[in-house]
C-alpha positions in Angstrom: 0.0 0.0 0.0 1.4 3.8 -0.5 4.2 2.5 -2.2 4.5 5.0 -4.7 5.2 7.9 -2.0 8.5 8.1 -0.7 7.8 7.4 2.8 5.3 4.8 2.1 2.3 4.9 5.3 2.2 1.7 7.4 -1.5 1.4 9.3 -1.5 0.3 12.6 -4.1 -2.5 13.6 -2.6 -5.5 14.7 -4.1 -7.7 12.5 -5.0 -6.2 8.5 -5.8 -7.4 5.7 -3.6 -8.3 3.2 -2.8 -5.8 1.1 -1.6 -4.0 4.5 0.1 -7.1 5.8 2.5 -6.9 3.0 3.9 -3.5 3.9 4.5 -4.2 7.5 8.0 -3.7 8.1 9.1 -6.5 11.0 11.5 -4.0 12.5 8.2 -1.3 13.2 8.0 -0.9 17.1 6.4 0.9 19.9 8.7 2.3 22.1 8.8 4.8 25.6 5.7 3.7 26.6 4.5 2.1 30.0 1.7 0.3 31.7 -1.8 2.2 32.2 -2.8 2.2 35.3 -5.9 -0.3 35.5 -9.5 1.5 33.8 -7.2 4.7 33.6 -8.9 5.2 30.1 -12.3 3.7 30.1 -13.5 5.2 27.1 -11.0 3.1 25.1 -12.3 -0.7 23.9 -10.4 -3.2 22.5 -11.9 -4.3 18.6 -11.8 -8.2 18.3 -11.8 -10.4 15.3 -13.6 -14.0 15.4 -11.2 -16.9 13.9 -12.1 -20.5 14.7 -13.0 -20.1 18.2 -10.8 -17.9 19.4 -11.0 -13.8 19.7 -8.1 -12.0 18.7 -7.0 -7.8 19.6 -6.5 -6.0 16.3 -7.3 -2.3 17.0 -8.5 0.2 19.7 -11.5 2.4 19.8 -13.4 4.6 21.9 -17.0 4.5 22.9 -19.0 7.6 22.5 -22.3 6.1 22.8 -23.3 3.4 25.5 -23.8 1.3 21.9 -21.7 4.0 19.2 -17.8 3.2 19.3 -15.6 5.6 16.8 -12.5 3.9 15.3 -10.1 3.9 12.0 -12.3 2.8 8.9 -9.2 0.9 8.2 -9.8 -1.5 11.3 -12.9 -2.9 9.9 -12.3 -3.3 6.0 -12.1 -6.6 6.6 -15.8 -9.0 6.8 -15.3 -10.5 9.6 -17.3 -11.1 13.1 -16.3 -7.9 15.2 -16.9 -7.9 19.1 -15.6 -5.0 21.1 -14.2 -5.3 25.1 -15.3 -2.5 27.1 -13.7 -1.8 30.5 -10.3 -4.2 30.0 -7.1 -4.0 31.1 -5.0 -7.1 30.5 -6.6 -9.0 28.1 -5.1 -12.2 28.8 -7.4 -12.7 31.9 -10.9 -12.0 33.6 -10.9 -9.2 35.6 -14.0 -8.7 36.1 -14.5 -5.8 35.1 -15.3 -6.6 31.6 -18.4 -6.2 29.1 -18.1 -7.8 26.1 -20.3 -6.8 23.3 -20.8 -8.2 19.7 -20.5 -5.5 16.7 -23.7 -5.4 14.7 -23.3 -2.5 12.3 -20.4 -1.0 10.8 -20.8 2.8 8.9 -17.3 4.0 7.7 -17.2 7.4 6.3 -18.1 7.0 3.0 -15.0 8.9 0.9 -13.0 6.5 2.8 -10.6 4.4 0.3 -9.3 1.0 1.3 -6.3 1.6 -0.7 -5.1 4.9 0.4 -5.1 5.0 3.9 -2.9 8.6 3.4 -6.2 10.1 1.5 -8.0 10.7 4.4 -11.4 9.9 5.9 -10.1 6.8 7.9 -12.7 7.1 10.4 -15.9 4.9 11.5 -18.4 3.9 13.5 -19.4 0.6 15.3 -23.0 0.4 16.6 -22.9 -2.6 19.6 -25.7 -5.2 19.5 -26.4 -3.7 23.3 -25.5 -0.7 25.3 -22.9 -0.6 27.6 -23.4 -0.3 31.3 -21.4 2.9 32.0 -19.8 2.5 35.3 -16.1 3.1 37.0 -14.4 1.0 34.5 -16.7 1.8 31.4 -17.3 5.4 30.3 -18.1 7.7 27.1 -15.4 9.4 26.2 -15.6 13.4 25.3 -14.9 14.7 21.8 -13.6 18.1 21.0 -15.5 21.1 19.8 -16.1 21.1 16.0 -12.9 22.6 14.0 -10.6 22.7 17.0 -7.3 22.7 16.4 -4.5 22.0 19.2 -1.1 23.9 19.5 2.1 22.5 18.2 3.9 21.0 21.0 0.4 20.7 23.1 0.6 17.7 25.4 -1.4 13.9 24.3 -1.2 10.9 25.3 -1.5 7.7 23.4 -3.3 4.5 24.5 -3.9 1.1 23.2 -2.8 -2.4 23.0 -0.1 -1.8 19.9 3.3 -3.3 19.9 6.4 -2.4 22.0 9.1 -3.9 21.2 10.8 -5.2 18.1 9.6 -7.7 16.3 7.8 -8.6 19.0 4.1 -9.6 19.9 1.1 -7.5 21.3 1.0 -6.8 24.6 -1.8 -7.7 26.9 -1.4 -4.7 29.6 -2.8 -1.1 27.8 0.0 1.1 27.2 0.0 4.7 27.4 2.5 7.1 25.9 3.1 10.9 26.3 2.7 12.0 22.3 2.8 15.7 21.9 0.9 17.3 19.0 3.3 18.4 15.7 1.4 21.3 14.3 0.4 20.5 10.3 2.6 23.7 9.5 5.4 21.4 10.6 4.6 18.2 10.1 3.5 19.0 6.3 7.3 20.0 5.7 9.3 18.0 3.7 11.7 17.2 6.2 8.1 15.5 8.2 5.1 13.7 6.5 5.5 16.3 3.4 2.1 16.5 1.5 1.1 12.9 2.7 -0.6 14.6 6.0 -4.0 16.2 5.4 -5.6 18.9 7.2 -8.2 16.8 8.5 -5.4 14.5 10.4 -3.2 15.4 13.3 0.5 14.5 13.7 1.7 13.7 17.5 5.3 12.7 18.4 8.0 12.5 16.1 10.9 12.6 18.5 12.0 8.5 17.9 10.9 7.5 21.0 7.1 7.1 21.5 4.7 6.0 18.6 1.6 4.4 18.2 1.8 1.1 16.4 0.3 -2.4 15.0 -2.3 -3.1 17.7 -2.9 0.6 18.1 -4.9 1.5 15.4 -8.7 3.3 15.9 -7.8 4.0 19.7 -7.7 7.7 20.7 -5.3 10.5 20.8 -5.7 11.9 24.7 -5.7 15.6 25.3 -6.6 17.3 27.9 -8.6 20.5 27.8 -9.7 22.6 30.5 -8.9 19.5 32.9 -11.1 17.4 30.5 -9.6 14.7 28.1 -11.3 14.7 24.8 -10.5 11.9 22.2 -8.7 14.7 19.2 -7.4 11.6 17.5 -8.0 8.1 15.5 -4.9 6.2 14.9 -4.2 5.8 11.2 -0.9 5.4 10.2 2.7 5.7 10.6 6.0 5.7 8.5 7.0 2.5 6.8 11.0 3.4 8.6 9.1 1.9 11.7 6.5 3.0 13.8 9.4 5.6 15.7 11.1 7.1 12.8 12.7 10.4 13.6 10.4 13.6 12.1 7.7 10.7 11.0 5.3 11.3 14.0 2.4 9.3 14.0 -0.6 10.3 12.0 -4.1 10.1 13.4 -7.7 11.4 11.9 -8.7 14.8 13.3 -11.4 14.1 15.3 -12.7 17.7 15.6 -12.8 17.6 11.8 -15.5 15.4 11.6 -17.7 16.1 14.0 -20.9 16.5 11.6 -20.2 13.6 10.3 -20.4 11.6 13.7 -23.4 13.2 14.6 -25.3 12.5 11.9 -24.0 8.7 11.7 -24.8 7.8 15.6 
């Protein structure tokens, strides 16, 4: 996919379909990050594939509705059964603390296009067979104002269940990772993402260290405003150098730029 640009865009759910599986470089990593604290972030959900009999992770999400989750378009290109996990932590045991809920509907925007993840629109939503019981571990998150834009440099943090180390496998602990925003006057240079980043997308990170990555796509870009954290981010995609290339930050869908568009599709 992308292989025409000259940093080709890698998306970032754990498990894709093939025509992303064949771009996925086995040295792309998540580094810098660290253990959530348990239910930390209960808006995010883990999205879950069906194969045999077994569930599998293969991209975030965050629940806006008690039955509406918003994710990466790219996440769900795939027909498969979908179930999402609400109110996990480790999800290599029972916590307890669980709700597990089986996808019934899937509406991706419709200028989305399966084979250029870089055009844009890599958004959708999930409507849940049942509502979710909000409680201490489950919660909606907030979204930003429509057309908001954050300052370069402001602070985010990144959560999800993506990769962390090299070649290595997903981990079952959510991670978190400080990601600061990279204003699209920057990360639009040539020396960043070039033309490849929209204006409806958001660059965060960038410094070699932190980065979202396979496992991490759909889940939310953190930010908080006014002592609030808003979801101002989707997970989309990341450099095919590896998931913490230098100047490559990773690349999410502007949340605040389609805010009409979630409304009307909830």
């Amino acid at each position: 996919m992308l292989r025409l640009l000259v940093i080709a865009a890698l998306v970032l759910c754990g498990q894709c379909s093939e025509q992303y599986l064949e771009d996925v470089d086995d040295n792309a990593r998540v580094v810098g990050g660290t253990n959530s604290a348990p239910n930390a972030w209960p808006w995010q959900i883990s999205l879950q594939y069906q194969s045999g009999s077994s569930w599998y992770h293969t991209c975030g999400g965050s629940l806006i509705r008690a039955n509406r989750v918003l994710t990466a378009a790219h996440c769900v290109d795939r027909v498969v059964n979908f179930r999402v996990a609400l109110g996990d932590h480790n999800l290599s045991i029972n916590e307890g603390t669980e709700q597990i809920i089986a996808v019934s509907t899937i509406r991706k925007h419709a200028s989305w296009n399966p084979n250029s993840v870089a055009a844009g629109y890599d958004i959708a939503i999930l409507f849940l067979a049942s509502s979710a019981t909000i409680n201490s571990y489950v919660k909606l998150a907030a979204l930003p104002a429509d057309g908001t834009v954050l300052a370069h440099n402001y602070a985010c943090t990144i959560t999800g269940w993506g990769r962390t180390t090299t070649g290595g496998s997903l981990p079952s602990i959510l991670q978190q990772a400080p990601l600061p925003v990279v204003a699209h006057s920057t990360c639009s240079t040539s020396s960043y993402w070039g033309s490849t980043v929209k204006t409806t997308m958001v660059c965060a990170g960038g410094n070699g260290q932190q980065a979202g990555c396979n496992g991490d796509s759909g889940g939310p870009l953190n930010c908080a405003v006014s002592g609030v954290y808003q979801v101002h981010g989707i997970a989309s995609f990341v450099s095919s150098l590896g998931c913490n290339a230098y100047q490559k930050p990773t690349v999410f869908t502007r949340v605040s730029a389609y805010i009409s568009w979630i409304n009307n599709n909830i």
